[in-house]
N, C-alpha and C positions, 0 to 999 in steps of 0.2 A: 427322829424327825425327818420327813422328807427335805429333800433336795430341790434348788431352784436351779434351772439349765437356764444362762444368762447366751442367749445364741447373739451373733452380730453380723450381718451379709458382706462386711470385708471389715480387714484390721484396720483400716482407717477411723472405724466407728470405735475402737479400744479407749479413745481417750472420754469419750462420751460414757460411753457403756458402763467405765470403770466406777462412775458414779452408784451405779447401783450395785455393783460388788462392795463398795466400800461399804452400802446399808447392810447389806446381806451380812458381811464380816460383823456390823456393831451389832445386832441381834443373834449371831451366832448360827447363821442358816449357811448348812450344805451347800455348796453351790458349783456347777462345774459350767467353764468358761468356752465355749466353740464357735468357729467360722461356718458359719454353713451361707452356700449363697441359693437363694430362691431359684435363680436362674442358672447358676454356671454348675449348682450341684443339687438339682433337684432329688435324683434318687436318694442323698444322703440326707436331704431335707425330709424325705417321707418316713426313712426310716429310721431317722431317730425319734420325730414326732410319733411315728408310730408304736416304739419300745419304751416309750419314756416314762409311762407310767410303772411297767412292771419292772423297770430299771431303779423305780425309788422316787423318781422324780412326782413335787407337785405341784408345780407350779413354770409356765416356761418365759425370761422376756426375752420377746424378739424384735431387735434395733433393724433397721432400715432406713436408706433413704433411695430419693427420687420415687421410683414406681413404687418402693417398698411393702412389696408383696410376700414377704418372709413370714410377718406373725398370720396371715390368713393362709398362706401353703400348710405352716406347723400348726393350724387351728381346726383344718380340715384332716388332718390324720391323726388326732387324739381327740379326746374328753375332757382333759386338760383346762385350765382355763391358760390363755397365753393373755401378756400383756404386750402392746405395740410400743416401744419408741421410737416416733420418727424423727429422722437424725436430718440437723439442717444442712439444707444443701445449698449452693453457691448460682441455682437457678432463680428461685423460688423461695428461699430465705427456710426451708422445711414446709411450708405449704402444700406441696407435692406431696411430700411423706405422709402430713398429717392424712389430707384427704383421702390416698388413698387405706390406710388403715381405717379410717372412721367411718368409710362409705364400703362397709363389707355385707356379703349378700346373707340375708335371711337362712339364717341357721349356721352360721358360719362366725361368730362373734369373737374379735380381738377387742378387750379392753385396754384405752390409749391413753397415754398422757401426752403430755406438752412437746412440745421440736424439745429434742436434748433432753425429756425430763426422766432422765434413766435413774434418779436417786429417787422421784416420786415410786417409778415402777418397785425398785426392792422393797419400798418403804409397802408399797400396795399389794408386795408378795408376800409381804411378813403379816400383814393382816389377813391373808386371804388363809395361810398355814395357821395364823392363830388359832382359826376355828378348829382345830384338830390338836392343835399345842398349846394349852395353858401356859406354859413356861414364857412364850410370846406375849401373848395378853400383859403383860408384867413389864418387860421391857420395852413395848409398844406405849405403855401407860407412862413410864419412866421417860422415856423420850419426849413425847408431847411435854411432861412435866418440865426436862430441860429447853423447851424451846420457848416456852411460857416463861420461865425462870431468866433466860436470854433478853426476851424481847422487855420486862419490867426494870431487869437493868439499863439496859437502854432508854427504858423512858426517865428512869431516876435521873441518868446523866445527861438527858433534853432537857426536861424539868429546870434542873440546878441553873442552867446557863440562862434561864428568864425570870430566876428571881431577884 
């Protein structure tokens, strides 16, 4: 199975981030964890986005915030599809983040989720590797199942308390 590279443009973003390693752990996808910053480490930003496919890697997410220009640096040196999450920031509430990921230039495409939504991102890597690993498809299926299974409990125990 390939590997997801979970990039984040400082340790700060670790607690956010972590959300989509924990997806990656319950589907059982490869994944390896690195700092890279858009800005303060661009050369290592090109060249990992650049080796990352024949490293194994297929899938990359890249967290940022404020200008958060990470998933569009790592988007323009692979094939890759990269997924953005912008990490909320204490300006802008993540607005900044979001924007600048979602307004990327023609030909250049980061797929984004929500300020913080780095457990949607793994969840969006484990579909995207599906297409290539059946084995996914299965546990992708299984998952919706338990969140469906989650949310009828919950109504059962709403339910009870107005009759």
């Amino acid at each position: 199975m390939k590997k997801v590279a979970v990039i984040m443009g400082s340790d700060s973003d670790l607690p956010v981030m972590q959300e989509a390693v924990e997806k990656l752990k319950k589907f059982g996808i490869p994944f390896e964890v690195r700092v890279i910053s858009a800005h303060r480490t661009p050369d290592t930003a090109e060249k990992f986005a650049s080796s990352a496919a024949e490293k194994g890697f297929g899938v990359i997410i890249a967290g940022a915030g404020k200008a958060a220009h990470l998933g569009g640096v790592l988007a323009a040196f692979t094939t890759l599809p990269v997924i953005g999450v912008p990490i909320k920031t204490s300006m802008m509430g993540g607005l900044d983040s979001l924007l600048s990921m979602v307004q990327m230039p023609n030909g250049i495409p980061v797929a984004t989720v929500g300020v913080n939504g780095a457990a949607n991102a793994g969840i969006l890597a484990a579909q995207m590797l599906s297409l290539e690993e059946p084995s996914l498809v299965e546990k992708l299926a299984a998952y919706k199942q338990e969140m469906a299974d989650s949310v009828a409990a919950k109504d059962a125990k709403v339910m009870e308390q107005f009759l």
